[in-house]
C-alpha positions as a printed NumPy array, in Angstrom:
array([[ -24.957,  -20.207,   93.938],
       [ -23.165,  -22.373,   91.111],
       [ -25.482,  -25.059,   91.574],
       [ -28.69 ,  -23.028,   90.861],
       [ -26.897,  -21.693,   87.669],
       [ -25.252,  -25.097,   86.955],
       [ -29.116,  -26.471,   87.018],
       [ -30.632,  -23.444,   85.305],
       [ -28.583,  -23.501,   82.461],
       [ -29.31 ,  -27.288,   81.905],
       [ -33.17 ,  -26.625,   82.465],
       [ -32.416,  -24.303,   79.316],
       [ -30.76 ,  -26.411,   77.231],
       [ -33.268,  -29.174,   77.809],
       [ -36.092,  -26.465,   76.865],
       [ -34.609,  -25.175,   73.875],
       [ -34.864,  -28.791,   71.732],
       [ -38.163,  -28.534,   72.802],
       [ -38.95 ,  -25.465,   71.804],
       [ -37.687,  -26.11 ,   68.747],
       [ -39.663,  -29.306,   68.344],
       [ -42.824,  -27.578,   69.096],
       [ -42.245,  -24.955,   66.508],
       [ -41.136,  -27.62 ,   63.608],
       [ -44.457,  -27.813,   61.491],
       [ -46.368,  -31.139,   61.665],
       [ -46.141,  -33.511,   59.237],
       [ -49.135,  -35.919,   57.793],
       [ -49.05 ,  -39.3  ,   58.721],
       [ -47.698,  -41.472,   55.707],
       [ -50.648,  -41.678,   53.493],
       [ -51.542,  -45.337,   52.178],
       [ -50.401,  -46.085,   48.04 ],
       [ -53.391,  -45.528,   46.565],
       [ -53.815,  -48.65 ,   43.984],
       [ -52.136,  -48.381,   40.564],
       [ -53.891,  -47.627,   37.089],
       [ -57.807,  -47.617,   37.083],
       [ -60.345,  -49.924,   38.229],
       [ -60.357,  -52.045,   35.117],
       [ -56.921,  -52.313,   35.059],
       [ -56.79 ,  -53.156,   38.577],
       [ -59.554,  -56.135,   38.172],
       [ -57.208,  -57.384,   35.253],
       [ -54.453,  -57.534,   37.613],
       [ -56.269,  -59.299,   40.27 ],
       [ -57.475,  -61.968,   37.773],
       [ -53.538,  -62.35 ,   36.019],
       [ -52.426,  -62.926,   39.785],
       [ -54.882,  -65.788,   40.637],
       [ -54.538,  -67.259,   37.415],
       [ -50.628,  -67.084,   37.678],
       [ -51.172,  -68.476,   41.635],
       [ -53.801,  -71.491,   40.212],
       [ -51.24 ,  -72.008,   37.62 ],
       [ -47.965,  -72.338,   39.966],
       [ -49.994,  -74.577,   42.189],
       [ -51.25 ,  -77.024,   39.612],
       [ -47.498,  -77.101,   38.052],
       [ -46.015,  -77.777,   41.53 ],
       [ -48.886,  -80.646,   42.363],
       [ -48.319,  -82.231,   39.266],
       [ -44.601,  -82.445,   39.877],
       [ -45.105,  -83.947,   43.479],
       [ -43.952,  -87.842,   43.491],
       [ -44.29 ,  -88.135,   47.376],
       [ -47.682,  -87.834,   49.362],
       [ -45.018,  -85.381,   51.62 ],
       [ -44.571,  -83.463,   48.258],
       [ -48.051,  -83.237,   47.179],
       [ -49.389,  -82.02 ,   50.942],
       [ -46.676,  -79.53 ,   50.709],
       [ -47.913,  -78.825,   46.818],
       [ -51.443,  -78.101,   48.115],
       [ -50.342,  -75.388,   50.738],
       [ -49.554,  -73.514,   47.734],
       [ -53.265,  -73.36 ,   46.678],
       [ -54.589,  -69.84 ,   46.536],
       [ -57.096,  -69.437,   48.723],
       [ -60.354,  -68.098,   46.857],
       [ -61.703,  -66.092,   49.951],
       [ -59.227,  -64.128,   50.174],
       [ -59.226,  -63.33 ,   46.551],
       [ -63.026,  -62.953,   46.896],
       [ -62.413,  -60.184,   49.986],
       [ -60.525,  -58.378,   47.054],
       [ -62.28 ,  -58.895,   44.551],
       [ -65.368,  -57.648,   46.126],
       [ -63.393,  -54.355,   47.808],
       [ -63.002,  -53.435,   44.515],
       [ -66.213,  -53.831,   43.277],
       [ -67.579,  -51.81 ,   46.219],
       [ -65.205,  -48.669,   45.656],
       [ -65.509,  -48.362,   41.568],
       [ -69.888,  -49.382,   42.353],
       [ -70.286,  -46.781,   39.829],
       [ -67.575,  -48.386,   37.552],
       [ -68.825,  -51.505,   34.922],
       [ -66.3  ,  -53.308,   35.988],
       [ -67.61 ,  -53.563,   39.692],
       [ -70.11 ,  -55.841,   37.846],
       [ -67.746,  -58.35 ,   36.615],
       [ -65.465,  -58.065,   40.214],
       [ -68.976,  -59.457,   41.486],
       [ -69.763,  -61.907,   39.496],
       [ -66.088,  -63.491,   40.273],
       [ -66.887,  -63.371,   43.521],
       [ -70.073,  -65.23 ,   42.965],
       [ -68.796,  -67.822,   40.278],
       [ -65.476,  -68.757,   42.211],
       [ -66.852,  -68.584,   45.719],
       [ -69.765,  -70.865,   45.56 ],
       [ -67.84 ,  -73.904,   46.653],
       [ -65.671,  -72.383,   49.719],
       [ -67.1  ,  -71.946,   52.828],
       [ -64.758,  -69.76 ,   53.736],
       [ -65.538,  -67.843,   51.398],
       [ -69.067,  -67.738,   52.019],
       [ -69.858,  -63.883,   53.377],
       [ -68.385,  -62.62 ,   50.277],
       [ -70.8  ,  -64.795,   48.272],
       [ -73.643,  -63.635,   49.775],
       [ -72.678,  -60.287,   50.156],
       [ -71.748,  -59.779,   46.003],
       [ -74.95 ,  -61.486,   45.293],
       [ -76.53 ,  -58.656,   47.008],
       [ -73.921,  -55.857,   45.451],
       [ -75.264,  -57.229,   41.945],
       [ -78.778,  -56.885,   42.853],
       [ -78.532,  -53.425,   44.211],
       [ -76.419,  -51.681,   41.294],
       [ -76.869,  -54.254,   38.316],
       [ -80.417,  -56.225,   38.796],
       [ -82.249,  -53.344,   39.953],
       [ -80.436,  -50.762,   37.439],
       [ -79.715,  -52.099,   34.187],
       [ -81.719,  -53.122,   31.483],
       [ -83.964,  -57.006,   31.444],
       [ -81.663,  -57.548,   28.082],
       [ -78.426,  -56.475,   29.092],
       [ -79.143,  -58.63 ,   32.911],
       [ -80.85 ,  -61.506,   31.093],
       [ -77.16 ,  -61.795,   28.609],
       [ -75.167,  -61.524,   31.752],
       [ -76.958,  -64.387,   34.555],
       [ -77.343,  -66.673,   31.099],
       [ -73.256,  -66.899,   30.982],
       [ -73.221,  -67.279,   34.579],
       [ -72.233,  -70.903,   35.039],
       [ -73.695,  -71.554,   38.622],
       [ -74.705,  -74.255,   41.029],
       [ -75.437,  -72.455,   43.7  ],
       [ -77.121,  -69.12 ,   43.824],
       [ -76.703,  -66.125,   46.599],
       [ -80.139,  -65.44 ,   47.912],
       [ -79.75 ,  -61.988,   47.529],
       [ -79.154,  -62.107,   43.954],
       [ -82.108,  -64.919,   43.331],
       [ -84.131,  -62.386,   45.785],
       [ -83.114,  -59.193,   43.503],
       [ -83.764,  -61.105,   40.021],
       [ -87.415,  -62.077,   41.673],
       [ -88.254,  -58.538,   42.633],
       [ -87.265,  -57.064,   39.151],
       [ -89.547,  -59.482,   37.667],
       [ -92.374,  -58.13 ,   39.801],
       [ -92.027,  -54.858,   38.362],
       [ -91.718,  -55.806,   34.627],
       [ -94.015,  -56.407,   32.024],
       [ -95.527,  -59.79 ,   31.027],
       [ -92.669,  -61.247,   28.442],
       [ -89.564,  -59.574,   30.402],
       [ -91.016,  -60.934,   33.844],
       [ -91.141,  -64.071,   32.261],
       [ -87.781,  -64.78 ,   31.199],
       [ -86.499,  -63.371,   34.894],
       [ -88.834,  -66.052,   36.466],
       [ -87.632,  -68.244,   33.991],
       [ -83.811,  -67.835,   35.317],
       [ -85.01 ,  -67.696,   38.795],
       [ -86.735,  -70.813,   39.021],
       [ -84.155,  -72.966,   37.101],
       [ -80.989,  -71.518,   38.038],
       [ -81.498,  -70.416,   41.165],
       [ -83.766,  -73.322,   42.406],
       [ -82.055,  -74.001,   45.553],
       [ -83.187,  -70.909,   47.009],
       [ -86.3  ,  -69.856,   48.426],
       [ -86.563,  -66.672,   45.939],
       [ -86.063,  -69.493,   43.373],
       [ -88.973,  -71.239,   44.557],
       [ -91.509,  -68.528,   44.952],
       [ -90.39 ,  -67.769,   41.463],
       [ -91.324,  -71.434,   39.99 ],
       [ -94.477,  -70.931,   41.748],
       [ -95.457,  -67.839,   39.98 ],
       [ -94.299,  -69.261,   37.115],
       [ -96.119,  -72.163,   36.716],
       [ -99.324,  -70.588,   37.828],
       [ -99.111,  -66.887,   36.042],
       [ -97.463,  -68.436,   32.687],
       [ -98.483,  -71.609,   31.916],
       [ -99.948,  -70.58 ,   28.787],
       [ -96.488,  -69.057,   27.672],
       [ -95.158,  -70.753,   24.573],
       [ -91.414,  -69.711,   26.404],
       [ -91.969,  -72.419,   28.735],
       [ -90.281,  -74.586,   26.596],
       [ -87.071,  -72.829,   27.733],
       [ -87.608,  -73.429,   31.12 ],
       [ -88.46 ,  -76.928,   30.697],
       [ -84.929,  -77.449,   29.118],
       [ -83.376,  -75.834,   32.397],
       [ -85.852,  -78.044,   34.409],
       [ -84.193,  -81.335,   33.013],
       [ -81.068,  -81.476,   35.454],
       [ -83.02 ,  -79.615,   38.364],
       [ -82.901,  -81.403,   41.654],
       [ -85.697,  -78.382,   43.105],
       [ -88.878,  -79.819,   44.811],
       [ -91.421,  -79.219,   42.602],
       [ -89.967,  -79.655,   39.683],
       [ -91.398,  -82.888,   38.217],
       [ -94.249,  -81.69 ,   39.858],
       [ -94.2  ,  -78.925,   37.749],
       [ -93.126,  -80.267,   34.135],
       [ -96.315,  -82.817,   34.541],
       [ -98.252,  -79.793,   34.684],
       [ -96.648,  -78.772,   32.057],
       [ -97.433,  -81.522,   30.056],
       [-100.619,  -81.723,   31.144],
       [-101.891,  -78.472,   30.851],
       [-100.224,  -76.573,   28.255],
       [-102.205,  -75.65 ,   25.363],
       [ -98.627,  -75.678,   22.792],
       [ -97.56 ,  -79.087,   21.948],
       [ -93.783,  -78.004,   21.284],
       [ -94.115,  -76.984,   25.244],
       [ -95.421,  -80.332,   26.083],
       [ -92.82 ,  -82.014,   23.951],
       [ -90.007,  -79.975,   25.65 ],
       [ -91.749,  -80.532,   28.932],
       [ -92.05 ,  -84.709,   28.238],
       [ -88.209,  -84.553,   27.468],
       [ -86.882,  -82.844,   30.19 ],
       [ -89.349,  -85.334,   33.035],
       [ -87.258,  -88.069,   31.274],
       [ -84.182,  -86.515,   31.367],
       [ -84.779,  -85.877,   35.149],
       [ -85.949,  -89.481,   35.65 ],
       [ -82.977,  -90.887,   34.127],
       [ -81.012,  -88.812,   35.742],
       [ -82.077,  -90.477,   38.705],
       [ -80.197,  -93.847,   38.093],
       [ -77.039,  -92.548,   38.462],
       [ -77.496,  -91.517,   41.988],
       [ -74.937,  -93.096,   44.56 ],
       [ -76.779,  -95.38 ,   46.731],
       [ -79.769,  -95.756,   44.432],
       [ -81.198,  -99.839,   45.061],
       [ -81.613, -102.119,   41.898],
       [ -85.531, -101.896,   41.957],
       [ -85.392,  -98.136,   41.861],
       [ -82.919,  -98.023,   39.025],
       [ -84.964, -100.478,   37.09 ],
       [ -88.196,  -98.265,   37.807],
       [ -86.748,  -95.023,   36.768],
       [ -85.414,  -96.589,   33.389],
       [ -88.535,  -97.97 ,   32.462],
       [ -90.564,  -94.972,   33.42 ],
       [ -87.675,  -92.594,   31.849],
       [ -87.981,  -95.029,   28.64 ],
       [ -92.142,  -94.783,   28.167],
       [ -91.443,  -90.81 ,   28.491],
       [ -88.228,  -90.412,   25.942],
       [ -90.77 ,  -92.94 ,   23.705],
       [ -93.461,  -90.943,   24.046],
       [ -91.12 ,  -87.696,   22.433],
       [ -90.873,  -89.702,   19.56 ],
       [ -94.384,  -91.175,   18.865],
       [ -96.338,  -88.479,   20.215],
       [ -95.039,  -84.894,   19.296],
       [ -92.746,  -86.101,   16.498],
       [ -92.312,  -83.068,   14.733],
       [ -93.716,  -80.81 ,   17.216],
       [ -90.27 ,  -82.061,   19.232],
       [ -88.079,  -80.227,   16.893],
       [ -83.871,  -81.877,   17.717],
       [ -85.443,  -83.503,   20.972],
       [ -86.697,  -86.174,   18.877],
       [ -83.548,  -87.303,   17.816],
       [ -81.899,  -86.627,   21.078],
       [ -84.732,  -88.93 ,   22.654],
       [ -83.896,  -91.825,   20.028],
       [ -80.461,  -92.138,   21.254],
       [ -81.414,  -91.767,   25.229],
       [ -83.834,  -94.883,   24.261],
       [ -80.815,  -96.771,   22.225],
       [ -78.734,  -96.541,   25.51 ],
       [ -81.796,  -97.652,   27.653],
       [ -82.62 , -100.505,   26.219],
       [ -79.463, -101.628,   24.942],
       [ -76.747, -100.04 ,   27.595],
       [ -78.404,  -99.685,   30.913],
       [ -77.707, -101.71 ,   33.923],
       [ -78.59 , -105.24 ,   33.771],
       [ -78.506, -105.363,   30.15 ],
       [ -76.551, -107.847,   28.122],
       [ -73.08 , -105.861,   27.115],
       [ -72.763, -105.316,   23.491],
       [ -70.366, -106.918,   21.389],
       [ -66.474, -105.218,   21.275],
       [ -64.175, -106.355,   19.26 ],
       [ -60.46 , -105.13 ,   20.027],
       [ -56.629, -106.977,   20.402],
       [ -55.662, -107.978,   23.63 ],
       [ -52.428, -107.066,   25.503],
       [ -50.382, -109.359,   23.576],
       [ -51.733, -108.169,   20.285],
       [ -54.326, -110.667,   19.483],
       [ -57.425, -110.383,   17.873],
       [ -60.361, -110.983,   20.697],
       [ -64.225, -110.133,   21.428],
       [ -65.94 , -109.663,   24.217],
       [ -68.431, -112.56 ,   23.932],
       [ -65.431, -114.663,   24.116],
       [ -65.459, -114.077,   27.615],
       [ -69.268, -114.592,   28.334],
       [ -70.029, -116.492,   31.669],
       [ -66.725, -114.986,   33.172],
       [ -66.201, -111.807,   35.417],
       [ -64.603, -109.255,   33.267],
       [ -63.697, -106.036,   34.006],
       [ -63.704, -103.518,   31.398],
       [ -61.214, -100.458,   31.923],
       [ -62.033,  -97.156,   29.375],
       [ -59.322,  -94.885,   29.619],
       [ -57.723,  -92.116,   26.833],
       [ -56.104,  -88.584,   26.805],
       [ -57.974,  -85.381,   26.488]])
């Protein structure tokens, strides 16, 4: 008999913290800080802490003597895809928010190199051309992709910027096209862009703009394109800008790595007629791209590779006078440096 009370009285107490436990109201689970200030101020904060990271790295790199110092120095890096995963989580919660636009655009300036970073890329490209291509004004998008500097594109944006165009009138679709088809020429958007372009617009005295852009574009198509240019349009100032920017592109052309002596002598004689052609042709008609083409043919025919060195005249390391034709039938190497 004092066993089953001895066991029913600890069944009891066992029951009662229980009991009590069940009655205790529940509590929330801990809810997550919610970020601090608002979204600007929270973009400005992201930005300050890659800078200061960017900054700490370079200062520890540049203080590295050893090759074990400087490996060490470069594990401080910060790593833009993860920034760019913030970055872009921000823009995506405040989409309603101008300063989702500029989170974006971070995302697309700083990101174009990392593969890593690579979703993010594409992914912001197509944030800005579902709340800020398709949404805001031609002016107020033109202002903002003419800052961008970019050498790669996201498709999605080049895609968004393309589709806008097709909805816009005649001078506003232009200048879209126009930023399409030079600045976002590695894409196929880009190219479908150049295409309309060139065929829709060729009368357009703006194509002188996107003959400039043209100039360091290595797009297919786009000699193709500035010869019809050239060719074809009826405004002299567009041919002009168009014969500048073939020559700039075909000069261009000698500095590639690997590029064989005959090639490198073809391009600078064909790059030469063209810039010549600037000046004796248009003239006047060429506005500042004569002069520009003046000094491109000074270095061409005077500096280019294969051509006699001109002289310099300069002390050597023990202070004497000297000139470079002093030297002429030796190797010499000449060594350029300075501070900037």
């Amino acid at each position: 008999m004092m066993r089953r009370y001895l066991g029913a009285g600890l069944a009891l107490l066992w029951a009662v913290p229980l009991a009590l436990a069940l009655d205790e109201p529940k509590q929330d689970p801990p809810k997550a800080d919610k970020p601090a200030g608002t979204a600007k101020e929270q973009y400005q904060a992201l930005v300050a802490e890659y800078n200061k990271a960017n900054q700490d790295f370079m200062k520890a790199y540049r203080a590295a003597q050893a090759d074990e110092e400087r490996e060490k120095a470069l594990g401080q890096r910060p790593k833009v895809s993860q920034f760019a995963d913030r970055f872009l989580e921000l823009a995506e919660k405040n989409a309603n928010d101008p300063v989702a636009v500029d989170a974006a655009l971070w995302v697309v300036t700083n990101a174009q190199f990392d593969q890593q970073a690579a979703d993010a890329f594409d992914k912001a490209g197509e944030f800005l051309g579902r709340t800020f291509i398709a949404k805001e004004s031609v002016d107020t998008v033109k202002q903002r992709l003419t800052r961008l500097r970019l050498s790669r594109t996201p498709e999605p944006l080049a895609r968004a910027v393309l589709d806008r165009a097709g909805k816009e009138k005649d001078d506003e679709a232009l200048s879209l096209l126009a930023w399409a088809a030079s600045r976002a020429a590695d894409t196929k958007a880009g190219a479908k862009a150049a295409e309309k372009l060139f065929t829709d617009h060729l009368q357009s005295e703006k194509l002188a703009e996107v003959c400039q852009a043209l100039a360091s574009s290595n797009a297919p198509g786009a000699e193709e394109n500035l010869r019809k240019v050239m060719d074809k349009s009826p405004h002299a100032k567009v041919q002009a800008a168009a014969c500048f920017a073939l020559a700039t592109n075909i000069k261009n052309r000698t500095q590639r790595r690997g590029a064989s002596m005959d090639d490198i002598k073809k391009w600078s004689k064909e790059a030469e007629d063209l810039f010549a052609k600037v000046v004796d042709k248009y003239g006047a008609d060429a506005g500042p791209m004569k002069g520009q083409a003046d000094k491109e043919l000074f270095e061409l025919r005077n500096l280019g590779i294969g051509k006699t060195a001109p002289e310099i005249t300069a002390e050597d390391t023990d202070g004497k006078p000297m000139k470079l034709t002093d030297y002429r039938g030796k190797v010499v190497m000449l060594d350029f440096w300075g501070f900037w």
